[in-house]
Backbone as a ProteinNet text record, in pm:
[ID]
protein_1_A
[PRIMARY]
XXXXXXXXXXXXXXXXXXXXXXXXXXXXXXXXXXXXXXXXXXXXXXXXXXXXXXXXXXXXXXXXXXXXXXXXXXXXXXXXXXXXXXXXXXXXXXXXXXXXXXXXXXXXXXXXXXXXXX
[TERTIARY]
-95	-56.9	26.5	96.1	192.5	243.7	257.9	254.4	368.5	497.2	646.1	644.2	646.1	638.9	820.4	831.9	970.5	962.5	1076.3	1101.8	1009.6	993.6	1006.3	1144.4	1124.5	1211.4	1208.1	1278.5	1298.1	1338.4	1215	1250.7	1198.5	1286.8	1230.4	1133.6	1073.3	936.3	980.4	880.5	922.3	975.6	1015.5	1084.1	1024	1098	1013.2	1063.7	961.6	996	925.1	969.1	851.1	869.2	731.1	736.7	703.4	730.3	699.3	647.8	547.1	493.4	484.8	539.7	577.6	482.7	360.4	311.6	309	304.3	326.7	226	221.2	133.6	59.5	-112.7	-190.5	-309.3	-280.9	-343.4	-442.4	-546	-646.3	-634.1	-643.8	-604.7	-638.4	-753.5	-887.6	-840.4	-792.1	-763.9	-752.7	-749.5	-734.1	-617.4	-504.7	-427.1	-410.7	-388.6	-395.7	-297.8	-278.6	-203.2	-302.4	-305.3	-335.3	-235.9	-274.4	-163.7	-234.7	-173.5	-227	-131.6	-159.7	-68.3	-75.9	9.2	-36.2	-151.4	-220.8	-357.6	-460.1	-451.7	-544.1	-605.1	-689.6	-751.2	-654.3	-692.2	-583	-708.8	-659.4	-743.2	-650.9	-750.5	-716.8	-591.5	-515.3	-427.4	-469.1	-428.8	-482.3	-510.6	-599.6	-594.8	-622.3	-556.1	-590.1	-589.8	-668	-714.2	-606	-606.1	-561.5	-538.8	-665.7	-677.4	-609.7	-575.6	-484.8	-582.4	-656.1	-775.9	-743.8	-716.5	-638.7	-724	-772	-848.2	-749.6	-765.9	-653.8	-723.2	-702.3	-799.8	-770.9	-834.2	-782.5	-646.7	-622.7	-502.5	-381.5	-421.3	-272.9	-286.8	-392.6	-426.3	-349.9	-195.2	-187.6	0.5	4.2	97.6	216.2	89.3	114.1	69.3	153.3	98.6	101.3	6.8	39.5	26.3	112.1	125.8	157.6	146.4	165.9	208.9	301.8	346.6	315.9	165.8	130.9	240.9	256	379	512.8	550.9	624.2	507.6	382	328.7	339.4	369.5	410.8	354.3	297.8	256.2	332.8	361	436.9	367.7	439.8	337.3	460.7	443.2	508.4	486.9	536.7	489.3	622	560.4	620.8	582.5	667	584.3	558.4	629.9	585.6	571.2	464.2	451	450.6	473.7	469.3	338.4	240.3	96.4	128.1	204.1	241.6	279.1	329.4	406.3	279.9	378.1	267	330.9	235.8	286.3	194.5	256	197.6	197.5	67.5	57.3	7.3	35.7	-21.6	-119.1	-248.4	-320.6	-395.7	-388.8	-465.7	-596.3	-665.7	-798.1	-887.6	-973.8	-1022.9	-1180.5	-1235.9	-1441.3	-1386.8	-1474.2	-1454	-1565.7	-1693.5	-1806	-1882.3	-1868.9	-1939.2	-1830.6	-1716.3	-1634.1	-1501.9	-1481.9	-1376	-1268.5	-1171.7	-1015.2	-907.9	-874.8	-843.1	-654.4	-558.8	-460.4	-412.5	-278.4	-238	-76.1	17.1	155.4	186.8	306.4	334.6	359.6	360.8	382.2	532.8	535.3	696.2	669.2	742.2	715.6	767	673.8	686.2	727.6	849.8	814.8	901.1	757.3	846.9	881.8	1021.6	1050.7	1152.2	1210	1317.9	1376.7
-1732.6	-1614.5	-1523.2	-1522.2	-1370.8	-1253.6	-1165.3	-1007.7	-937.2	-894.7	-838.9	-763.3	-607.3	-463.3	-457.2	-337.8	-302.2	-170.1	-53.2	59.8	206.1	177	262.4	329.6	446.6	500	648.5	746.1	898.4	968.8	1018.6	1149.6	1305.9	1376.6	1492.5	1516.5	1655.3	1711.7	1743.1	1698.6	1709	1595.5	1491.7	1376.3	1247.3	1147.7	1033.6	907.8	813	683.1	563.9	471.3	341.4	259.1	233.8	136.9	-21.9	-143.7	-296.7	-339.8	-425.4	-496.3	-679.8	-792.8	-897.2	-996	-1061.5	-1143.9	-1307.2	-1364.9	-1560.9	-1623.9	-1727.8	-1808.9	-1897.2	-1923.8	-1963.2	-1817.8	-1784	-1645.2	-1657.7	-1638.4	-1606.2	-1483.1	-1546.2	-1461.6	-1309.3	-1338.8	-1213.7	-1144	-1036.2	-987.6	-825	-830.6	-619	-644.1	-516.3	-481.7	-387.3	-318.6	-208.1	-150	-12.8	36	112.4	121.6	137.9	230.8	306.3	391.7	411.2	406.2	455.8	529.3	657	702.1	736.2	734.5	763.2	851	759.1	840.4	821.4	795.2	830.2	617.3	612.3	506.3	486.9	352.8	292.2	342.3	401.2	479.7	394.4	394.9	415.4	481.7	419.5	508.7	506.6	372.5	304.1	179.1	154.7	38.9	26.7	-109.1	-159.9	-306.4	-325.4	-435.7	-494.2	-654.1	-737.3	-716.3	-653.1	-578.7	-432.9	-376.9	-254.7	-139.1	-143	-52.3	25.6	173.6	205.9	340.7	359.7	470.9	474.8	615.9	696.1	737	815.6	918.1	979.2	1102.5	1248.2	1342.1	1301.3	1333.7	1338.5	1226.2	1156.7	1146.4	1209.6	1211.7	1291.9	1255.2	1337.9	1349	1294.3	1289	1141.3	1033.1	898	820.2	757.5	619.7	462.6	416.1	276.5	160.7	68.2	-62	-180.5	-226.3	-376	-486.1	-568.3	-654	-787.2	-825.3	-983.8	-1066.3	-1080.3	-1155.9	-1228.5	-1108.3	-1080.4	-1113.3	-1099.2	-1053.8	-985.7	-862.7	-716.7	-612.9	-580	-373.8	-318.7	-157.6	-90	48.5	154.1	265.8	359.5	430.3	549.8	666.2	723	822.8	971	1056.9	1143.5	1316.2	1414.7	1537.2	1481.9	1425.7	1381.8	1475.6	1478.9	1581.9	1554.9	1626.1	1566.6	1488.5	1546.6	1465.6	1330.7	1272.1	1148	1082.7	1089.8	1013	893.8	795.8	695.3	492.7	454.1	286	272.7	199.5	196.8	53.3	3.3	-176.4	-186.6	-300.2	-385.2	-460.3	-435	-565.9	-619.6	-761.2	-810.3	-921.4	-870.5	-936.6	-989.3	-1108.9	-1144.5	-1230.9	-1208.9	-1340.5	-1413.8	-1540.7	-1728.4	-1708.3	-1745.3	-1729.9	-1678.9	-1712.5	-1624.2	-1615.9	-1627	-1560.1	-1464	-1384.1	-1301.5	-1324.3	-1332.4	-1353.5	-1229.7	-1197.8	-1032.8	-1073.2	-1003.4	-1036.2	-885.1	-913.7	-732.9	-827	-710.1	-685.3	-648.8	-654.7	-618.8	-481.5	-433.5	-252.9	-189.2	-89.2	-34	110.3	195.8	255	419.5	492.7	649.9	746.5	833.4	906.9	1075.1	1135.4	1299.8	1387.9	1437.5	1517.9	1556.4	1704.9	1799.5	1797.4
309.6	233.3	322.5	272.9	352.8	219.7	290.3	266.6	328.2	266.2	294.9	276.3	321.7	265.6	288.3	244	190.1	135.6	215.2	129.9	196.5	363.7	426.1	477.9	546.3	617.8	626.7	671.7	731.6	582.2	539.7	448.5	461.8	410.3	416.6	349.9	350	350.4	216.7	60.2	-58.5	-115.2	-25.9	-96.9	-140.9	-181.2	-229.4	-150	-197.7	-112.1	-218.7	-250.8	-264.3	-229.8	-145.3	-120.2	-211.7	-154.4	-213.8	-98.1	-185.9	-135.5	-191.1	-117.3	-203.2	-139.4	-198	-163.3	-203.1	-128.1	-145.2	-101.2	-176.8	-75.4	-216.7	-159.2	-260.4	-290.6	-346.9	-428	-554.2	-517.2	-632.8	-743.9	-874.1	-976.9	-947	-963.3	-932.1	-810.7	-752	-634.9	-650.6	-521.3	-522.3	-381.1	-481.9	-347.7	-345.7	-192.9	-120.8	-54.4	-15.6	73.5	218.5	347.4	386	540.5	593.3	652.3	809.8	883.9	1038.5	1116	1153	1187.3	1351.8	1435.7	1579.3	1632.5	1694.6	1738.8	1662.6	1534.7	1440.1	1370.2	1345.9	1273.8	1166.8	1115.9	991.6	848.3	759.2	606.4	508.8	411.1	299.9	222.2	174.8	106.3	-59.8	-111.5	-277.7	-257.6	-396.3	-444.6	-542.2	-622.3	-731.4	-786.4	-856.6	-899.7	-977.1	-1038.3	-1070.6	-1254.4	-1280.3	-1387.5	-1407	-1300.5	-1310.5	-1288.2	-1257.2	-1192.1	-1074.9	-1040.2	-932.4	-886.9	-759.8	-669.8	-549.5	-541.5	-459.9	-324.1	-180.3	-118.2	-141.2	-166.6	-196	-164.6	-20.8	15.7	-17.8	-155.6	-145.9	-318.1	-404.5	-528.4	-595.2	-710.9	-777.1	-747.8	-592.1	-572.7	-519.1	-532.6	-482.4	-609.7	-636.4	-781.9	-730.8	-742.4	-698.3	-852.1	-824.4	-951.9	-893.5	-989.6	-926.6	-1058.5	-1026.5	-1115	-1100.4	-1179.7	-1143.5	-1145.7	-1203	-1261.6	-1155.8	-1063.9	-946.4	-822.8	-844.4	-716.5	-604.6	-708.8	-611.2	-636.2	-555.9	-547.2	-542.2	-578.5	-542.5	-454.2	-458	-367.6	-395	-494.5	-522	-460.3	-369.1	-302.3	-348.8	-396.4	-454	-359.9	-371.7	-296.7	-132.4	-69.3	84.4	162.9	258.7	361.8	502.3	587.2	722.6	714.4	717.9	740	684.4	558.6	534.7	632.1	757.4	805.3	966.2	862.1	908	870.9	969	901.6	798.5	700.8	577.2	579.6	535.3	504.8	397.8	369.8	254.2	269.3	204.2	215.6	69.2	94.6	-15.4	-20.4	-89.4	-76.4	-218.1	-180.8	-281.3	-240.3	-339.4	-271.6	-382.6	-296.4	-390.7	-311.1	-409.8	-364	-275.9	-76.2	0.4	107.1	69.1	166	134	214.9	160.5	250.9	111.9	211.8	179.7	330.2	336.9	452.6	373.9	460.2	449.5	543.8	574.3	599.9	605.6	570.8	725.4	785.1	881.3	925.5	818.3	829.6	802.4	736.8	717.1	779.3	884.9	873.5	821.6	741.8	673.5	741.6	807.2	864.8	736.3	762.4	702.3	788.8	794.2	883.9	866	883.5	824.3	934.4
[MASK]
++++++++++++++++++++++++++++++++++++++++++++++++++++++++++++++++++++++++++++++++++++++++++++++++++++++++++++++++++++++

């Protein structure tokens, strides 16, 4: 399985970006994909995720002003990030994951990275 992010880069404070995320491979129907962000110094969080079914939880930070989707079909996420703030700025990955009985298979994206800054 591999995981291609796409659709970082340098925006100002207020602006937008989306990112893609394009995954291949052998993929289980059933899956949840994610965005996940680490920014210097700091641990890799949560950004979204959503399910295969279209089921989507945000962290707060980022609630209201970030939309994430995904097109089975394509086998792509997207990561709408709208209202950007410095605190946004960060590598943003993709990961996708799924259980087949007692094991879980969990992959990650190489990272694009976010930066906000005027």
């Amino acid at each position: 399985v591999q995981l291609v992010e796409s659709g970082g880069g340098l925006v100002q404070p207020g602006g937008s970006l989306r990112l893609s995320c394009a995954a291949s491979g052998s993929i289980f129907s059933s899956n949840v994909m994610g965005w996940y962000r680490q920014a210097p110094g700091k641990q890799r969080e949560l950004v979204s995720i959503i399910t295969s079914d279209g089921m989507a939880n945000y962290a707060d930070s980022v609630k209201g002003r970030f939309t994430i989707s995904r097109d089975n079909a394509k086998r792509t996420a997207y990561l709408q990030m709208n209202s950007l703030k410095p605190e946004d700025t960060a590598v943003y990955y993709c990961n996708l994951k799924w259980v087949t009985g007692l094991r879980q298979h969990d992959y990650w994206g190489q990272g694009t990275q976010v930066t906000v800054s005027s």
